[in-house]
C-alpha positions as CSV (number, residue, x, y, z in Angstrom):
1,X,-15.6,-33.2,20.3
2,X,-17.3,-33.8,23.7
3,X,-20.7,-35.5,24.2
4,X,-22.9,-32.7,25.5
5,X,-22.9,-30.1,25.6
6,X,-27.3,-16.6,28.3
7,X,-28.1,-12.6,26.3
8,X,-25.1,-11.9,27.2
9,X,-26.3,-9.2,29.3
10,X,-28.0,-12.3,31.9
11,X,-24.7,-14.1,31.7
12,X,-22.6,-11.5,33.0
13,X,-21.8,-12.9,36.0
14,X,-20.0,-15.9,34.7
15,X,-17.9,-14.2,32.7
16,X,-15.9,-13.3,35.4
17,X,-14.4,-16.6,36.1
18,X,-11.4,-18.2,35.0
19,X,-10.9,-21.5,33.7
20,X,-9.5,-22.6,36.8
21,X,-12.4,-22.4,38.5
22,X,-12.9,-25.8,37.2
23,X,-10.2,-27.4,38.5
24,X,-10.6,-31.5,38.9
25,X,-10.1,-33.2,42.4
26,X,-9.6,-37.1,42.4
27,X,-13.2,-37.2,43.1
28,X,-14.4,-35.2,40.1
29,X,-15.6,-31.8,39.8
30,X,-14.8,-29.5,43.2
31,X,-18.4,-28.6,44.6
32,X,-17.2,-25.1,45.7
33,X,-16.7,-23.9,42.0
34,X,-20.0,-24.0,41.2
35,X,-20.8,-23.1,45.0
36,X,-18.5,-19.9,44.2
37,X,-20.7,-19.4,41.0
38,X,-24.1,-19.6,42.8
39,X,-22.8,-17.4,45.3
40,X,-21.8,-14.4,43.2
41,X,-25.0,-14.9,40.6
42,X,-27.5,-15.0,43.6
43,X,-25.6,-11.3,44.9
44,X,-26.1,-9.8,41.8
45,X,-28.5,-6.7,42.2
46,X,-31.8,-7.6,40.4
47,X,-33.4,-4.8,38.3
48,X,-36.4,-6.3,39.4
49,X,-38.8,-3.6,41.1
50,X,-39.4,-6.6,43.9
51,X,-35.8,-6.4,44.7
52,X,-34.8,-3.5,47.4
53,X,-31.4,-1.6,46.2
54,X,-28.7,-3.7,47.3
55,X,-30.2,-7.0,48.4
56,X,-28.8,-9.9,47.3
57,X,-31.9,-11.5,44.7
58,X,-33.2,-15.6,45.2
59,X,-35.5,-16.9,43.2
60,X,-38.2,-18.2,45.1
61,X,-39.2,-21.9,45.7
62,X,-42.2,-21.7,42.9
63,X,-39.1,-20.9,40.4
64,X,-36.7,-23.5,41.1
65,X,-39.7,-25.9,41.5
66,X,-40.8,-25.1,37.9
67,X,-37.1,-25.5,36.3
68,X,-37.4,-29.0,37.0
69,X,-41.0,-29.2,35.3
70,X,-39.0,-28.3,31.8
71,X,-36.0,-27.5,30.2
72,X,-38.3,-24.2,28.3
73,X,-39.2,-23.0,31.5
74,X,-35.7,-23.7,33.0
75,X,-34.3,-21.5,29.8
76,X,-36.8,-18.5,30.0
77,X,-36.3,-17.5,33.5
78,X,-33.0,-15.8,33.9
79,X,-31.4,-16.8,36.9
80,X,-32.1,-20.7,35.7
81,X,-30.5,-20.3,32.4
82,X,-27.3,-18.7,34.3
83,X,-27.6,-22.1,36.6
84,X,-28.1,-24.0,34.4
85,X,-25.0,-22.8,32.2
86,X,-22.6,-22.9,35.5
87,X,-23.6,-26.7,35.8
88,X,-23.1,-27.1,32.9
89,X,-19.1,-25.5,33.0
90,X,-18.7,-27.3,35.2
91,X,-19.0,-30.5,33.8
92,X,-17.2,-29.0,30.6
93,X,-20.1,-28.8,28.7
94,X,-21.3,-25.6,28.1
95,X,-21.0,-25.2,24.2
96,X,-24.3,-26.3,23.7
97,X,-26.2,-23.8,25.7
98,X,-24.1,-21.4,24.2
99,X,-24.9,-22.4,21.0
100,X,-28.5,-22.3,21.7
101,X,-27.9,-18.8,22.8
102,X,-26.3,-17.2,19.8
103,X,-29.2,-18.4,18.2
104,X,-31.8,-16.8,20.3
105,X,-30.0,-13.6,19.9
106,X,-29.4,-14.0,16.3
107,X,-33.2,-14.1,15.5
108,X,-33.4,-11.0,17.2
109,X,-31.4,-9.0,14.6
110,X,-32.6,-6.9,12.4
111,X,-30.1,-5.3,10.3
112,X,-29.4,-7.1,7.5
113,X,-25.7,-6.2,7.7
114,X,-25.9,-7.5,11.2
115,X,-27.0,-10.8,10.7
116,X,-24.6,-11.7,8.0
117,X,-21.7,-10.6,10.1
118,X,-23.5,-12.5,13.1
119,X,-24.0,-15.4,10.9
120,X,-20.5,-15.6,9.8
121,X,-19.3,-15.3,13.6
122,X,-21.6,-18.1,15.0
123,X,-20.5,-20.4,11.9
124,X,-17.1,-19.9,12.6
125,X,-17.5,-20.2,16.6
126,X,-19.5,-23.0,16.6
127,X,-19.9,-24.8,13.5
128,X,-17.0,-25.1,11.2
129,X,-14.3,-28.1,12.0
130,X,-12.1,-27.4,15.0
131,X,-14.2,-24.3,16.0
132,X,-13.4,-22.8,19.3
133,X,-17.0,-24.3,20.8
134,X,-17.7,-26.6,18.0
135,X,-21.0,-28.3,18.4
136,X,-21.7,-31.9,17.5
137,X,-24.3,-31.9,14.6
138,X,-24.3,-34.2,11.6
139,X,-23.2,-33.7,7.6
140,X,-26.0,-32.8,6.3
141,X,-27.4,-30.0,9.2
142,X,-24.2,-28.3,8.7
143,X,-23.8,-28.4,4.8
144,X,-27.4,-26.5,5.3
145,X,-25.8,-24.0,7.4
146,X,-23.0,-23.4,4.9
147,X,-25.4,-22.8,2.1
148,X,-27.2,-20.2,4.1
149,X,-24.2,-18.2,4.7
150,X,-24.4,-16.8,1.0
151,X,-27.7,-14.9,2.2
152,X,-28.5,-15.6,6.0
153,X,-32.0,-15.4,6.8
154,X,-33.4,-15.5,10.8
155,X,-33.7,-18.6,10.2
156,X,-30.0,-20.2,9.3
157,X,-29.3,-22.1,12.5
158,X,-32.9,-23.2,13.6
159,X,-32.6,-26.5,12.5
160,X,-29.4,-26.8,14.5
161,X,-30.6,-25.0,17.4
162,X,-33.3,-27.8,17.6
163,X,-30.8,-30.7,17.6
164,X,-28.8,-28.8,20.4
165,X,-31.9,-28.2,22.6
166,X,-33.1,-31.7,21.9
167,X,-29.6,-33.0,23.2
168,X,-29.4,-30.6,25.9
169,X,-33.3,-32.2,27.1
170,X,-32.3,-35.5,27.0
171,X,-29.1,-35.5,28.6
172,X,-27.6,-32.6,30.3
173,X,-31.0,-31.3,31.9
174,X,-32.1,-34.5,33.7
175,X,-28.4,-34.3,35.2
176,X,-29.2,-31.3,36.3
177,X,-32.1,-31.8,38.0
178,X,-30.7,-34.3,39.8
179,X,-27.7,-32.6,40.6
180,X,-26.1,-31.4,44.2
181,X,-26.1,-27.5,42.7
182,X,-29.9,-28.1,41.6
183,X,-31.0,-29.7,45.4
184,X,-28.4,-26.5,46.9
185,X,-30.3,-23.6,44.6
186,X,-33.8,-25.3,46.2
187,X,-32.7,-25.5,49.7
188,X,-31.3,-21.5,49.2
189,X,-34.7,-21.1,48.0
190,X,-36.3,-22.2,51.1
191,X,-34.1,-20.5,53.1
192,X,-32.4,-23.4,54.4
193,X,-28.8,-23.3,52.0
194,X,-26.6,-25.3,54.4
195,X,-23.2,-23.6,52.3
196,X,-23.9,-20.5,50.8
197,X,-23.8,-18.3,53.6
198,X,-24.9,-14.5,52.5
């Protein structure tokens, strides 16, 4: 299992990559995956009415400023969960915020059909021994989880998605704030991104 650990829809643009976008140098993790990354999310057409068709969207310096007052603000603005979730690639990582994911989509469903089908799907992707994305949580959170299953309520995972959030606050994000792909999305901010040309 490894220490640490986007709607879909605001994830898109990762899902285009392959795993060996992560390839390993001899001095760690190549810069110009996530560079690569960065590039493509920040090119992405925003919906956004301040967006003209076809312009490639930045957030602006106030944005990236406040992701590093908080891992909640970091996680409700879109384009800092989606950077957040390519640093966290790649360090080979990302099964937390994942996690954490499926769960705030899960509380959105409403069908009662849904949700146990959803339910069943997160248990089995993330919960459950030798899961694809299994997610470190202890005994008793996930004995909870299996009782649930019987009738899942909204509710099922919170106690789990707390533990993942907690873990991704106290390790992951403070890496991230002080990481190269961090000071690079600030610099792009302030117009002055010395390797993603656009």
């Amino acid at each position: 299992m490894r220490e640490c650990v986007v709607s879909e829809r605001d994830m898109a643009c990762t899902d285009y990559m392959k795993e060996s976008d992560f390839s390993i140098d001899t001095k760690g993790i190549k810069k110009r995956n996530w560079r690569t990354r960065i590039r493509y999310l920040l090119k992405i057409t925003s919906s956004s009415s301040k967006c003209m068709a076809g312009r490639s969207y930045r957030p602006t310096v106030e944005e990236v400023n406040q992701w590093a007052q908080s891992l909640d603000k970091l996680l409700s603005h879109k384009y800092g969960k989606a950077a957040f979730q390519i640093f966290l690639k790649s360090e080979f990582c990302d099964e937390n915020i994942e996690f954490w994911m499926a769960c705030e989509e899960f509380r959105t469903i409403t069908s009662l059909g849904k949700l146990s089908s959803r339910a069943r799907s997160i248990y089995e992707e993330f919960i459950q021994c030798d899961a694809p994305k299994e997610i470190n949580l202890d005994y008793q959170t996930k004995d909870a989880i299996i009782q649930s299953l019987r009738l899942p309520s909204l509710t099922c995972f919170l106690s789990a998605q707390k533990m993942v959030f907690n873990l991704m606050e106290n390790n992951s994000y403070p890496r991230f704030i002080h990481s190269e792909l961090y000071k690079e999305l600030c610099a792009i901010a302030r117009g002055e991104g010395k390797y993603l040309k656009f």
